[in-house]
Structures are given as structure tokens and as C-alpha cells.
C-alpha positions as CSV (number, residue, x, y, z in Angstrom):
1,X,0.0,0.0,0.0
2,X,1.8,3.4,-1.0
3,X,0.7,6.6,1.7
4,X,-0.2,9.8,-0.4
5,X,2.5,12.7,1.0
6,X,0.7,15.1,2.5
7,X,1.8,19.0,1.2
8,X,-0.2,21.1,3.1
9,X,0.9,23.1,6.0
10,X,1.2,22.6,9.6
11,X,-0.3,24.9,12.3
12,X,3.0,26.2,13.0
13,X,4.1,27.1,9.5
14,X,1.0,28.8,9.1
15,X,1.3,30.9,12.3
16,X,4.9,32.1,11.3
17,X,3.3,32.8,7.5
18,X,0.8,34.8,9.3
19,X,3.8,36.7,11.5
20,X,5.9,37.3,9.1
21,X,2.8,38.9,6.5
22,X,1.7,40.9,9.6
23,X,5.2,42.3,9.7
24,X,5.6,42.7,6.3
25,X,2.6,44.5,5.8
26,X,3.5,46.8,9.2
27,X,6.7,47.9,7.8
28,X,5.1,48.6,4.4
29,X,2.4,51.2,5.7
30,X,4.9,53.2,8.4
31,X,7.3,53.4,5.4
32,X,4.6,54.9,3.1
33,X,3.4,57.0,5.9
34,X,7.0,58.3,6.9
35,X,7.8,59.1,2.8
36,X,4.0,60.2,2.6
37,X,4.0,63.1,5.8
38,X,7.8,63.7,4.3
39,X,6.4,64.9,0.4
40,X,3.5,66.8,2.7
41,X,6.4,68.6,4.7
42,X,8.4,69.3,1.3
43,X,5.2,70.5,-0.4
44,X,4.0,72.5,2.3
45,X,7.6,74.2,2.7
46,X,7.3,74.6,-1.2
47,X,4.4,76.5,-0.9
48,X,5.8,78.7,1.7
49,X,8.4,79.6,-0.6
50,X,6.1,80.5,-3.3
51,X,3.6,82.6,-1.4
52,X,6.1,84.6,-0.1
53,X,7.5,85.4,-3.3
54,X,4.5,86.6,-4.5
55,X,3.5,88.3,-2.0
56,X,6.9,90.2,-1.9
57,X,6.9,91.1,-5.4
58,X,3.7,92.9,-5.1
59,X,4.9,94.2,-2.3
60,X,7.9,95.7,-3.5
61,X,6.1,97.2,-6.8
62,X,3.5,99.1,-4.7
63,X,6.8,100.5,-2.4
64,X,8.6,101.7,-5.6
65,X,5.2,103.4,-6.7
66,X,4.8,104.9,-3.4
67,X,4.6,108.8,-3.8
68,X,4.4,108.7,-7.5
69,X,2.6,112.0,-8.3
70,X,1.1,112.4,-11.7
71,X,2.2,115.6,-13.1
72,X,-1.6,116.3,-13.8
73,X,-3.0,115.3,-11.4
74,X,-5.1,118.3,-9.6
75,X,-8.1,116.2,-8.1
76,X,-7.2,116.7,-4.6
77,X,-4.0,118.2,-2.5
78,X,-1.6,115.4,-1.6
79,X,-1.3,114.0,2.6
80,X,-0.8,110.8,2.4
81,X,2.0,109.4,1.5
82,X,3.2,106.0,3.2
83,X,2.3,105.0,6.7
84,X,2.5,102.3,8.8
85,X,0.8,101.2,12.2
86,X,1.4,98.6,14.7
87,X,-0.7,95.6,15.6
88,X,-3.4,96.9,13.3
89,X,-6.4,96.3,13.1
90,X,-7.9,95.6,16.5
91,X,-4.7,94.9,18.3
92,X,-4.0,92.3,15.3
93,X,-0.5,90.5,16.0
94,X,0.7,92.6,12.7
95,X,1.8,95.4,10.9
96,X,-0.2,97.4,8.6
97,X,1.4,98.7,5.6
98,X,-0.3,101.9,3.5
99,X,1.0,103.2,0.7
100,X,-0.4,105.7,-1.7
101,X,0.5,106.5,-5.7
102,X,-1.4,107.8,-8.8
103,X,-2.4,105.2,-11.7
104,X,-3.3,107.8,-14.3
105,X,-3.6,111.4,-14.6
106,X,-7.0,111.5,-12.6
107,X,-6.8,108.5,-10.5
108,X,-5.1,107.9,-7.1
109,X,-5.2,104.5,-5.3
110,X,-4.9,103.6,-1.6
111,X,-3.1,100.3,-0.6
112,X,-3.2,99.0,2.7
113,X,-1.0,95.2,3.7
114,X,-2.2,94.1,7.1
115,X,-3.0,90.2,8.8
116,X,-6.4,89.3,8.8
117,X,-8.4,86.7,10.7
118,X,-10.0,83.3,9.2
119,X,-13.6,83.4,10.4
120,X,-14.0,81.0,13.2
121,X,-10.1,80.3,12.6
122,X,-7.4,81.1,15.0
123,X,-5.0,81.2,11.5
124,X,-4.8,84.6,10.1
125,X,-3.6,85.6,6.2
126,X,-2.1,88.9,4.9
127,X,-4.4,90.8,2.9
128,X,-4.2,93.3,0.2
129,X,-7.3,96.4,0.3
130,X,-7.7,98.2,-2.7
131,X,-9.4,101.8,-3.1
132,X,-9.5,103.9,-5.7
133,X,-10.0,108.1,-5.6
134,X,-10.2,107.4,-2.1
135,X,-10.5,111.4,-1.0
136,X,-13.1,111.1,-3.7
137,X,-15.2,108.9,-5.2
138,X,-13.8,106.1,-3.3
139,X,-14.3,103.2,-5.3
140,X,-13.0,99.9,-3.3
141,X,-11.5,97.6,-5.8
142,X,-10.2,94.9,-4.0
143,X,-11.3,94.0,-0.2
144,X,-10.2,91.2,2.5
145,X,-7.9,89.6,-1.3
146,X,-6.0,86.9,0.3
147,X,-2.3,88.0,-0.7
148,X,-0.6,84.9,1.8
149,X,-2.7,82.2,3.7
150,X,-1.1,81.3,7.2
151,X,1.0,84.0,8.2
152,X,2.5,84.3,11.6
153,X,4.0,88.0,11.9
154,X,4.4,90.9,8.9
155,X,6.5,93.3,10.2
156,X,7.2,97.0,8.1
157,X,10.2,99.0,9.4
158,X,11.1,102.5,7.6
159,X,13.9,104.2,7.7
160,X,15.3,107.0,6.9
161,X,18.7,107.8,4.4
162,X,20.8,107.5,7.1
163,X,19.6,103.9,7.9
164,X,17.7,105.2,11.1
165,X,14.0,103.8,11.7
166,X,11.7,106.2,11.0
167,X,8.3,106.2,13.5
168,X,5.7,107.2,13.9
169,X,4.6,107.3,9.9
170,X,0.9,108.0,9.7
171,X,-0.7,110.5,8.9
172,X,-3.7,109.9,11.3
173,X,-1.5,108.6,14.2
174,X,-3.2,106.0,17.1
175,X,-2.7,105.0,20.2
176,X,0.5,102.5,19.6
177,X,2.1,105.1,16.6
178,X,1.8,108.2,19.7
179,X,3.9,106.4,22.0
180,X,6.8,107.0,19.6
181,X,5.9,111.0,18.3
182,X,3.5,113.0,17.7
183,X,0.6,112.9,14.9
184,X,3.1,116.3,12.9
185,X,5.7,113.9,13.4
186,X,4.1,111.2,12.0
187,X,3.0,112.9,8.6
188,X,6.4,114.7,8.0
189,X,7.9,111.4,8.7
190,X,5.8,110.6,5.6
191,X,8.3,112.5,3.0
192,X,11.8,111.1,4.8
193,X,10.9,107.1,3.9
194,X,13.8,106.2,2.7
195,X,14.2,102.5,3.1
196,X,11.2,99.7,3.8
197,X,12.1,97.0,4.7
198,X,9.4,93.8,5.0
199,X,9.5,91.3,7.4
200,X,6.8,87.9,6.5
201,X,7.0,85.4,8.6
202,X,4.4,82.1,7.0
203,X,4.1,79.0,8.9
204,X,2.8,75.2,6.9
205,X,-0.7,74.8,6.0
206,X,-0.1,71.3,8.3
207,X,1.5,69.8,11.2
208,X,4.6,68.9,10.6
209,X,6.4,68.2,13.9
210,X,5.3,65.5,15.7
211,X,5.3,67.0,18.8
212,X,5.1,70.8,20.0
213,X,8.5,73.0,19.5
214,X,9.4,76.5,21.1
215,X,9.0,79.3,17.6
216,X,10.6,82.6,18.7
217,X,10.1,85.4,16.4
218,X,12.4,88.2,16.6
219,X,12.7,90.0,13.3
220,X,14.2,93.0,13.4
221,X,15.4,94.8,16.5
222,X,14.8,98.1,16.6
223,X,12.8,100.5,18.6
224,X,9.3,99.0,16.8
225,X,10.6,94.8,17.0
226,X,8.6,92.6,18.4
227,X,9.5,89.7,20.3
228,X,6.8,86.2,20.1
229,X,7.4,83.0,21.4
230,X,4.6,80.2,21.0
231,X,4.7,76.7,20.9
232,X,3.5,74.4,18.2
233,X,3.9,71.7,15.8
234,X,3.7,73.9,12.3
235,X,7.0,74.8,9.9
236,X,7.5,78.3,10.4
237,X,9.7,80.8,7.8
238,X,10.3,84.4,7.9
239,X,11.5,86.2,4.3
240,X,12.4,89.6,3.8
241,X,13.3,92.6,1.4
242,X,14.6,95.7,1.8
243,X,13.0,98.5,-1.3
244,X,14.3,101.8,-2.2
245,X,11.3,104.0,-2.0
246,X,12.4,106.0,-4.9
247,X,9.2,108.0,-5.5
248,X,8.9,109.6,-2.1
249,X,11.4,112.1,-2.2
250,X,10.2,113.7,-5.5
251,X,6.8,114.4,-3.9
252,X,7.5,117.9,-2.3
């Protein structure tokens, strides 16, 4: 009588099949998650990089058109030249950035930069308000534009041809800009911009870091710099430019 071979599997080799699948199939999903949050953390710092060159491009062409006076332009007598104001508005954690230029021979436009909250969002975005003829007709052409998504701090410093920071600027000076000057300070200040120099700080759309880290935020320190430590899990990146406000001194 011949016995048939049996081929199958004992209890034992199918346990350490079952192990060995188990593990297998482990290391397989906490490698694709590690590569997976890794191309999220290179795409989100990729993005950083991009919005704040944007942003600081527009930026910069609005700075070099500050004070640009139209040699025709008789609608209305010129006050307003550049400004800026501290945590603005509503004790906002930023700056606020105005400038002010003609576009044609009969139109003048208003451009303010300042951080805006997200509605039911702690997360706030630089945004870019828009009026034209404001003395005037005041037409708004753009309102609450979203220039940057996520920003942490946007800090303006202005200074002066000797390299000395310039403040208050403003021509209608508040609390915060008074500590520094007074409101005739403030608007002669106006026509002695020399220099503005930018400071955006923009953290990751998404967690990054696994667990909280210390961000400390000092970006320029002079008499207006501003000091913020936090913790939290997000990528956080400050860029900067300096412009030549070439425009300003031609205004007298």
C-alpha cells in the first residue's frame, strides 16, 4: 500500500506565515506613511516659498510706486504718502502697511498690507485692500484679497537715508504710533521714507512636527521689533526685502 505525501501546511508554519505577513505588511504602511507626511512637509515648505514670493513682489512694486505723483493730477491736494501702524487692526498680532500713488492722470489709489483673521479660525492671512479716488469717489477695488494664507508675523520697518527707523509714519497717528511721536511727526515722517524693509514670517498649511516646538520670532530689533514665542507643531519661515522707495522724495 503506497501513503499519499501530505503537502499542506502545519499549524506552526502557518502561524509564522501569518507573522511574518503581519510584519511585512506593518513595515510597508509606516514606510509609506514616513515618505508620505515627508512629500506633505516638502510640499508645504514649497508652498511657503512660493507665497512669499508673490507676496513680496507685489509688495515691492506698490513701495517703488509709493509717492508717485502724476504731473496732472489736480483732483485733490496730496497728505498721504506712506504709513504704517502697529498691531493693526484691532490689536491684530501685525503690521499694517499703507501706501499711496497715482495710476493715471486722474486717479489715485490707496493700498493698505495688514493680517487678517479666518472666520472661526485662529490662522490669520495677509491681505491686500484696494481703493481707488479714495479722497473722492472712493471706489474699493479689491477687499479682505487673500495675498498669503497662514501667516505668523508681517512686520514694516522704515527708515530713513541714514539707515535710522523712522516712527511714527501715519498721517492719522493712534494710540501704539503716539507712543513713539506726535501725529506732525508722524506725517512729516511721511516724505523722509527712505528704506522699507518687510518682514513675512508664514508657517505650513499642516502639522509637521510630531510634537510641539518653542518658535521665537524676533525680526528685526529696533525701537518698533517685536518679540513672540509660542509653541506648536507647524514649519515656520520668515523672508524679507529691503525697497528703495524712490518715488517719495520727489513728492515735495
Amino acid at each position: 500500500m503506497i501513503k499519499k505525501k501530505n503537502n499542506g501546511f502545519t499549524l506552526v508554519e502557518t502561524l509564522v506565515a501569518i507573522v511574518l505577513g503581519v510584519i511585512s505588511i506593518t513595515a510597508v504602511f509606516y514606510s509609506y506613511q514616513y515618505f508620505n507626511n515627508s512629500y506633505k512637509g516638502v510640499m508645504d515648505k514649497a508652498a511657503i516659498s512660493n507665497s512669499a514670493r508673490v507676496a513680496l513682489t507685489l509688495i515691492t512694486r506698490d513701495l517703488r510706486n509709493a509717492g508717485y505723483k502724476d504731473v496732472n493730477y489736480t483732483r485733490d491736494a496730496w497728505t498721504r504718502i506712506i504709513e504704517a501702524k502697529n498691531n493693526y487692526p484691532n490689536n491684530s498680532p501685525g503690521d499694517m502697511l499703507g501706501i499711496y500713488y497715482n495710476t493715471s492722470p486722474n486717479d489715485r489709489v490707496r493700498i493698505w498690507y495688514y493680517m487678517k483673521q479666518y472666520k472661526n479660525n485662529n490662522a490669520f492671512y495677509l491681505t491686500r485692500a484696494l481703493v481707488e479716488n479714495p479722497v473722492t469717489a472712493g471706489k474699493i477695488i479689491y477687499e479682505d484679497e487673500i495675498i498669503v494664507p497662514y501667516v505668523t508675523d508681517f512686520q514694516v520697518v522704515l527708515k530713513d537715508q541714514n539707515g535710522n527707523e523712522l516712527m511714527p509714519v501715519c498721517y492719522y497717528c493712534g494710540p501704539e504710533e503716539l507712543k513713539y511721536g506726535t501725529t506732525d511727526q508722524g506725517r512729516d515722517n511721511q516724505f523722509k521714507v527712505h528704506t522699507a524693509e518687510i518682514y513675512l514670517t508664514i508657517r505650513s498649511p499642516n502639522e509637521i512636527y510630531k510634537k510641539d516646538r518653542k518658535i521665537e520670532i524676533l525680526n528685526h530689533n529696533v525701537t518698533t521689533g517685536r518679540n513672540i514665542v509660542f509653541n506648536d507643531r507647524y514649519h515656520h519661515e520668515t523672508f524679507f526685502t529691503s525697497v528703495h522707495t524712490r518715488n517719495i522724495s520727489k513728492v515735495r
